[in-house]
C-alpha positions in Angstrom: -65.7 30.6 -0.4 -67.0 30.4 -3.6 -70.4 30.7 -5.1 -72.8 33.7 -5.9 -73.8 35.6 -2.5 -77.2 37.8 -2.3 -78.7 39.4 0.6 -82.3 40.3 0.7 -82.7 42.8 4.0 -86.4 43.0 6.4 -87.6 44.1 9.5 -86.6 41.3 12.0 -90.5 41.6 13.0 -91.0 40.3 9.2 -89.6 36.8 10.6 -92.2 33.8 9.4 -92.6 31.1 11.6 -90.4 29.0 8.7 -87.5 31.7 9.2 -87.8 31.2 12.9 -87.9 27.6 12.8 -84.5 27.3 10.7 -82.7 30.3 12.4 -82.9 28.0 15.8 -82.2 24.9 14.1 -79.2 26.0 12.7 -78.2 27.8 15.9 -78.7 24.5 17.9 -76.5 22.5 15.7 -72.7 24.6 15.5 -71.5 24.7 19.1 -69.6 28.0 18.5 -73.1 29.8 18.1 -74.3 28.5 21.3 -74.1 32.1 22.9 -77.7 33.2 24.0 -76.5 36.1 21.6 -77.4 33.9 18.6 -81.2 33.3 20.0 -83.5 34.6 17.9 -85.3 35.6 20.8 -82.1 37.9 21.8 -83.0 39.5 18.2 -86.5 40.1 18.7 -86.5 42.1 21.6 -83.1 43.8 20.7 -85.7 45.0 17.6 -88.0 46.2 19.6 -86.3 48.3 21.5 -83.2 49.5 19.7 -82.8 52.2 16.7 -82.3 51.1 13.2 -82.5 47.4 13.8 -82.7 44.9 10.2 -82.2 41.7 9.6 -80.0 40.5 6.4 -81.0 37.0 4.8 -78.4 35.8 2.6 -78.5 33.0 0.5 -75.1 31.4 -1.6 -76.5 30.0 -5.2 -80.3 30.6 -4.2 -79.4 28.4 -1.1 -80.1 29.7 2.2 -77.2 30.6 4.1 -77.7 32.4 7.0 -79.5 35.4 9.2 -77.4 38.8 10.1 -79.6 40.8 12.8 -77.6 44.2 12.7 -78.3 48.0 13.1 -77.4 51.2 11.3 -75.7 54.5 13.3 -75.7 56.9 10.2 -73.2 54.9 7.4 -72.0 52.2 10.2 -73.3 48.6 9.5 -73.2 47.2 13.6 -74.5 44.1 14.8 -77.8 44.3 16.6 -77.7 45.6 20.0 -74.4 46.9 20.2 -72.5 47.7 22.6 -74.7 45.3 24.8 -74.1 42.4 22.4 -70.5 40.4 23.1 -70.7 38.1 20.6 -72.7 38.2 17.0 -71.9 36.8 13.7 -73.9 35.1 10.8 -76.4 32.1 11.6 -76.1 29.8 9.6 -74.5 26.6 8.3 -70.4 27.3 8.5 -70.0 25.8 5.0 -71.6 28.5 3.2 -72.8 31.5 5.7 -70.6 34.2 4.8 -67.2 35.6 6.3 -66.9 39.0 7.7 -65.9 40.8 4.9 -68.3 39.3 2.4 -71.4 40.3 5.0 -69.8 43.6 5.2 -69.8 44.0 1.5 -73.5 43.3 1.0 -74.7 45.7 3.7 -72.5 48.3 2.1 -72.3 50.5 5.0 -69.3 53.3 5.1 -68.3 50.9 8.4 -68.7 47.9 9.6 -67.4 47.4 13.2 -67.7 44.3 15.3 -65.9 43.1 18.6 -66.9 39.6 19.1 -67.3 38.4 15.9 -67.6 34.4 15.5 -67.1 32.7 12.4 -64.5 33.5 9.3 -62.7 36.4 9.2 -59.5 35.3 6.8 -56.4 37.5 7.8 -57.7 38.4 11.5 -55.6 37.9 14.5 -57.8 36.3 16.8 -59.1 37.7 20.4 -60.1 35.2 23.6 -63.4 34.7 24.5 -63.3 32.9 27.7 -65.6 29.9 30.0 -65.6 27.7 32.4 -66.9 24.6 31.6 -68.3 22.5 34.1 -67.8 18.4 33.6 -71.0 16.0 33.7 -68.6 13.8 35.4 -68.2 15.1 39.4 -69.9 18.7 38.5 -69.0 21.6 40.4 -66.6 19.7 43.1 -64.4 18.3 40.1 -64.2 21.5 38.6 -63.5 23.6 41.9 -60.8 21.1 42.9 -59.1 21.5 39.7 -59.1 25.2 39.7 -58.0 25.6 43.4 -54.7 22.4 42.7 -53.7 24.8 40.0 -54.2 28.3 41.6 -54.5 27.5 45.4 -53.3 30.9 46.6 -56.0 32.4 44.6 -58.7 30.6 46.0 -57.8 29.8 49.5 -57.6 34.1 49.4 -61.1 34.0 48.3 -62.0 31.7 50.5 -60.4 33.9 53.5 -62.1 37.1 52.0 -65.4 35.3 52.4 -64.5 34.3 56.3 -63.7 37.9 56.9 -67.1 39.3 55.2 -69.3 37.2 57.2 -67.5 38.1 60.5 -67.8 41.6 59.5 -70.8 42.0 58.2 -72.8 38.6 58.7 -73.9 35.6 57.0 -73.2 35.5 53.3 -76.1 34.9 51.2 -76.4 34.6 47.4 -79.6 34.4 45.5 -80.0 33.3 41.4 -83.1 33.7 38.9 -83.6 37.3 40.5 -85.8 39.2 38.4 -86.6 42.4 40.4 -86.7 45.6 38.2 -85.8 47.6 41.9 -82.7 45.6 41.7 -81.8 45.8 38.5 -82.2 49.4 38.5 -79.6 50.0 41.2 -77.4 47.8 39.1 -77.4 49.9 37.0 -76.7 52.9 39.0 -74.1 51.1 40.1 -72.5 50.1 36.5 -73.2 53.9 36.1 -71.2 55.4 39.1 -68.5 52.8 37.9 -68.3 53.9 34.5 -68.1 57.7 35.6 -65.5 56.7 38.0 -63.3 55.5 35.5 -63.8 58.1 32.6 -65.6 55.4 30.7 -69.0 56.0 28.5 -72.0 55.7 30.2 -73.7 53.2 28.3 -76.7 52.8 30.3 -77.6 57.0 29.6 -79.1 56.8 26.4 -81.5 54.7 27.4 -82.3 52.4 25.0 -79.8 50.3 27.0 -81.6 50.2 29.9 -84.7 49.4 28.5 -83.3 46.7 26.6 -81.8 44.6 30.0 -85.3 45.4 31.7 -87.1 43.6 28.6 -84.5 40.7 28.5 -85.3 40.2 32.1 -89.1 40.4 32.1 -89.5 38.3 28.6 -91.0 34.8 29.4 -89.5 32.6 26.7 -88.4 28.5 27.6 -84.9 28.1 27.5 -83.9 31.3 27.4 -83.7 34.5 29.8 -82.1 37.1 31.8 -81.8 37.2 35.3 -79.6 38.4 38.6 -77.8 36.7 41.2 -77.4 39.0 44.2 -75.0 38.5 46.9 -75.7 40.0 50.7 -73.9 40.2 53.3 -75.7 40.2 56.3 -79.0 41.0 54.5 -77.3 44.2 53.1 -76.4 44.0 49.0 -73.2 43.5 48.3 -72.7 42.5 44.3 -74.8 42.0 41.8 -74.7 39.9 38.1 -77.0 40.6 35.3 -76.5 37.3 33.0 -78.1 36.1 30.0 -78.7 32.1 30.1 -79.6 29.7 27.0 -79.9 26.1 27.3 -76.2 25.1 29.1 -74.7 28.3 28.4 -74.8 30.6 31.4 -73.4 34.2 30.4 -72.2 36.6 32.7 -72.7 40.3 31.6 -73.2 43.1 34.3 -71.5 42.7 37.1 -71.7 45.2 39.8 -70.3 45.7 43.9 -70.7 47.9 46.9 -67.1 50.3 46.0 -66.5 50.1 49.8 -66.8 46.3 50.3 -64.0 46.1 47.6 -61.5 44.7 49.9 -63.6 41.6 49.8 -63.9 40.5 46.7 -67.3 40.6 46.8 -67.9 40.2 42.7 -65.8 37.2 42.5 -67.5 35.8 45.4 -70.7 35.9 43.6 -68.8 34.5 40.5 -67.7 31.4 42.5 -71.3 30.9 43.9 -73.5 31.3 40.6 -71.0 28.8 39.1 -71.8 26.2 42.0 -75.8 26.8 42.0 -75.9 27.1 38.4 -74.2 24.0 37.4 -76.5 22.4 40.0 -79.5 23.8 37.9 -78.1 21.9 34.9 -75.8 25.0 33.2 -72.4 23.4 31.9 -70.9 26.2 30.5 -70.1 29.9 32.1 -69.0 32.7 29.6 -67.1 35.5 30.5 -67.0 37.0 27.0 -64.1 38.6 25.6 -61.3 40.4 27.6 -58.1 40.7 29.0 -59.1 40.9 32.9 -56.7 39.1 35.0 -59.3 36.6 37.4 -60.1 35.3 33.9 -57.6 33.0 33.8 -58.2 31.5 37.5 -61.4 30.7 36.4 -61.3 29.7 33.0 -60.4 26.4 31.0 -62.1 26.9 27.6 -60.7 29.7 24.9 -63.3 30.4 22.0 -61.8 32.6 19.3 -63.6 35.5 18.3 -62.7 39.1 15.6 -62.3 42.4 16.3 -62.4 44.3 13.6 -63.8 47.3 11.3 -63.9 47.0 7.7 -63.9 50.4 5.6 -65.5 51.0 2.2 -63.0 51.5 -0.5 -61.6 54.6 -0.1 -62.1 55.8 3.2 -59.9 52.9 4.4 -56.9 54.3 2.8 -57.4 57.6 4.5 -57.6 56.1 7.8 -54.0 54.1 7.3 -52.7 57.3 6.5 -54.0 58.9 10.0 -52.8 55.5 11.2 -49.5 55.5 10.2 -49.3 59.1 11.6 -50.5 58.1 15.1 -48.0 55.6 15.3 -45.3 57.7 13.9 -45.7 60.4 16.8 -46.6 58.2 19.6 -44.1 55.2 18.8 -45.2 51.9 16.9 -46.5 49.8 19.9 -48.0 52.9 22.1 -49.5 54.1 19.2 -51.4 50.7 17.9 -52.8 50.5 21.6 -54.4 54.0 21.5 -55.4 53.5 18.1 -57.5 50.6 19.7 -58.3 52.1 22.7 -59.8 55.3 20.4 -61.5 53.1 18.4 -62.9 51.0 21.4 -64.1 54.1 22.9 -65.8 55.4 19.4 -67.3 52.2 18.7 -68.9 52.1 22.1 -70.4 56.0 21.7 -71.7 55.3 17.9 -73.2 52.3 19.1 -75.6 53.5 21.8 -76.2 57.2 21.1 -78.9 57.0 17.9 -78.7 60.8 17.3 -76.0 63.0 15.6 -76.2 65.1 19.0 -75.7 62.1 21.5 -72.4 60.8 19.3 -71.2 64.2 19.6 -71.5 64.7 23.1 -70.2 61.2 23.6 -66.7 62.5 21.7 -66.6 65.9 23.6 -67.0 64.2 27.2 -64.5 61.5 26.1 -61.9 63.6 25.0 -62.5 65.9 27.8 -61.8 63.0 30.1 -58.7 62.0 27.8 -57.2 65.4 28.5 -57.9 65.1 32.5 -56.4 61.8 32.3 -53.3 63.0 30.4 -53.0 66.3 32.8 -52.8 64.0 35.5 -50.2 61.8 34.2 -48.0 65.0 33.3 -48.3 66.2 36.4 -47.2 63.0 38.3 -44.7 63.1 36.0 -43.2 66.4 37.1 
């Protein structure tokens, strides 16, 4: 892409109504930024509660060429509200907004790390971002019959798991548009629990996370929102789904069961039910984000490619291939690129929400603490 590329940076809160008007107008026009991630409004309140939150406005040639909301940890350049953002990438027109690594140039950061990236990034192997898409044509029937011709094992199990729940425990209910700060609050207790369970960061205890999904939830904005959909099962809670929601575009983000009720498939039960209200309530499309979970693909006909990548300064990226190469060398080529990603996973996630020097330290001591537990374990099965 050729042409010269400036970048003036501001406070996002330094948006004029012009800014505004053009960010969504160029949003609403490229189907691949139809994520409620790329809503300015996402930005806006993402500003006002996160740490180190700027906006870049570039322009190719004098011309505009897109908006970057991002945040600074120390030298990383992230996009805004990471790790609670699944998708980000420059907004504006795809003929000249700028690829990953020329936006990672201008912001000059010693890092620049992003896991859902959408738009160019020349020499990047691609992840799978993943939806369900819902056809005008028959709606939610069409699409279910589809899904259960090609997977009908799945389903009729699903189906059976909800028979069993209800004779169990009583009538299945499943509520949408649920904005109750009680609820979302065990959520995230929940999401907490889970997290601990399976020697993951906690991302919800630095705070700023927290705050951030209550002020999604409570901001009154047309067209765009965050809400719950809470299933019970004979009047007791069961699962819970924190999504974010813009225009058609329905994306699921939190999800959350009862551990005990596992056997039921509670969370997928929600899944299926949220798809059938919500593409009654006019939502076509039903993001799962990026990942390699396995009930993806019973669910989901539409693939939208997305990067995963960081992108060094010059100089410390040679240091790290050398690292690299060492990793790999001790732990074997294809073990050690999957804990090189799993590593840098885990870092990306700590630098992200801990603001502080302190809190990104204590992230790396409990994570490699749990590393260490998890490989004890594994050497003593072994034995």
């Amino acid at each position: 892409m050729t042409g010269e590329l400036t970048v003036d940076i501001r406070d996002i809160g330094e948006l004029t109504p012009e800014d505004r008007a053009q960010w969504s107008a160029w949003q609403a026009a490229d189907p691949d930024l139809a994520s409620p991630y790329f809503r300015v409004e996402f930005a806006e309140i993402a500003a006002r509660i996160g740490f180190g939150c700027k906006l870049a406005i570039f322009r190719r040639d004098g011309v505009p060429a897109g908006y970057f909301p991002y945040q600074r940890r120390g030298g990383t350049v992230l996009p805004i509200a990471a790790p609670m953002n699944d998708y980000h990438g420059v907004i504006g027109p795809r003929d000249i907004r700028p690829s990953l690594y020329e936006t990672a140039y201008l912001l000059d950061g010693a890092r620049f790390s992003v896991n859902g990236w959408v738009g160019l990034a020349p020499g990047i192997t691609p992840n799978e971002s993943f939806r369900t898409t819902i056809p005008d044509e028959g709606g939610y029937d069409a699409w279910y019959a589809g899904r259960r011709a090609a997977y009908g094992k799945y389903f009729k199990d699903k189906e059976r798991a909800r028979r069993s729940m209800e004779t169990e425990f009583g009538e299945v209910q499943v509520r949408m548009g649920v904005r109750d700060p009680v609820m979302l609050d065990e959520l995230i207790r929940l999401k907490s629990e889970q997290y601990r369970r399976t020697n993951r960061h906690d991302i919800f205890a630095c705070g700023w996370t927290r705050d951030l999904l209550h002020a999604l939830m409570a901001a009154e904005h047309p067209d765009f929102g965050a809400s719950m959909a809470v299933l019970t099962a004979g009047g007791q809670v069961a699962a819970i789904e924190y999504s974010l929601h813009a225009g058609k575009r329905y994306h699921f983000w939190f999800p959350a069961y009862v551990p005990s009720l596992a056997r039921c498939s509670p969370g997928i039960l929600l899944s299926m039910e949220t798809i059938r209200m919500g593409s009654e309530q006019g939502y076509r499309d039903f993001d799962y984000g990026f990942g390699g979970e396995a009930y993806k693909r019973y669910f989901c006909d539409t693939v939208q490619p997305v990067a995963e990548a960081t992108v060094f300064r010059h100089g410390l990226s040679e240091t790290m291939g050398r690292a690299a190469a060492s990793l790999m060398s001790l732990a074997g080529e294809e073990r050690g690129r999957r804990l090189r990603q799993s590593v840098r996973r885990r870092w990306n996630v700590i630098e992200a929400c801990e603001p502080t020097a302190t809190g990104r330290l204590r992230g790396v001591a409990q994570a490699a603490s749990a590393a260490l537990a998890k490989a004890n374990g594994r050497a003593k099965t072994a034995s």
